[in-house]
C-alpha positions in Angstrom: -12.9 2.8 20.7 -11.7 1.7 24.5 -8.6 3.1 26.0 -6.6 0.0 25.4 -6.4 -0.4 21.7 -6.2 4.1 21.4 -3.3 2.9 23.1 -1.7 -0.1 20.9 -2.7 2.2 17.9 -0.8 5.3 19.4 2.5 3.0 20.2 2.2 1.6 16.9 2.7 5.1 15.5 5.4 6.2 18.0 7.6 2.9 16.6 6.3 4.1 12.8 4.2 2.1 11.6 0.7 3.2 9.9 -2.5 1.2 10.2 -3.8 0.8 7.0 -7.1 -0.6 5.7 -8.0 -2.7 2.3 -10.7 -4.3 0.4 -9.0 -7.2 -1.5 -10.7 -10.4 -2.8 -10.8 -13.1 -0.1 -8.6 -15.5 -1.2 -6.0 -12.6 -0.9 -6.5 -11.9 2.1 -3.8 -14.5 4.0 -1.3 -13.9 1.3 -1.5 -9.7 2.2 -1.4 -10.3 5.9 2.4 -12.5 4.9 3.5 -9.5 2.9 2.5 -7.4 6.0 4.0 -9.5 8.5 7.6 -10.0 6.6 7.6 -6.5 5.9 7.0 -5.4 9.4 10.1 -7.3 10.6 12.5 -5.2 9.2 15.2 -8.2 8.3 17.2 -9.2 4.8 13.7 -10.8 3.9 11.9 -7.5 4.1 14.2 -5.7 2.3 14.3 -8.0 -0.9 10.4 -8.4 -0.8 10.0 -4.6 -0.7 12.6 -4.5 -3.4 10.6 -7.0 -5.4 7.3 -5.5 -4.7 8.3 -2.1 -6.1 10.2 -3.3 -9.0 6.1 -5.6 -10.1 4.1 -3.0 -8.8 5.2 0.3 -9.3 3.9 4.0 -8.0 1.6 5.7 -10.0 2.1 9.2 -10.7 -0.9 11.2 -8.9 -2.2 12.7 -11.9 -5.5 15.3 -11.6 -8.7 14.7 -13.6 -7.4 17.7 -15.3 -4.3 15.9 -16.6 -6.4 12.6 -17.1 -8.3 14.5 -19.9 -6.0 16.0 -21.3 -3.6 12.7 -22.2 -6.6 11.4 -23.4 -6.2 10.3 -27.8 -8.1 12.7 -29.6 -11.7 11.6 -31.3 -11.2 13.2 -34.4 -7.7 11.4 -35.4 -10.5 8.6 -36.3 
């Protein structure tokens, strides 16, 4: 990676911002790069779109495989 964009990358995360990566189908793509955009401004519109995206698509808890398995049904109630 040259110097120059080690740099952009470093001042994006001195002003807090994270550089994130996804694999999304195509026809997302411009639609996600929107979101990203009005988000990143920081206005009213960013806060009622995060606000909307959190109430359509909420967290998951981080359950272990562990936990997984265990809330699985039971075969034998069959």
């Amino acid at each position: 990676m040259n110097q120059a964009l080690q740099d952009h990358r470093r001042r994006l995360v001195e002003r807090g911002f994270r550089r994130i990566e996804v694999a999304l189908p195509a026809a997302d793509a411009g639609l996600i790069r929107r979101v990203a955009r009005a988000l990143k401004s920081g206005d009213d519109q960013a806060e009622r779109l995060r606000l909307a995206i959190e109430r359509a698509v909420p967290a998951r808890s981080k359950s272990t495989y562990k936990e997984w398995l265990a809330a699985l049904p039971d075969d034998e109630e069959q």
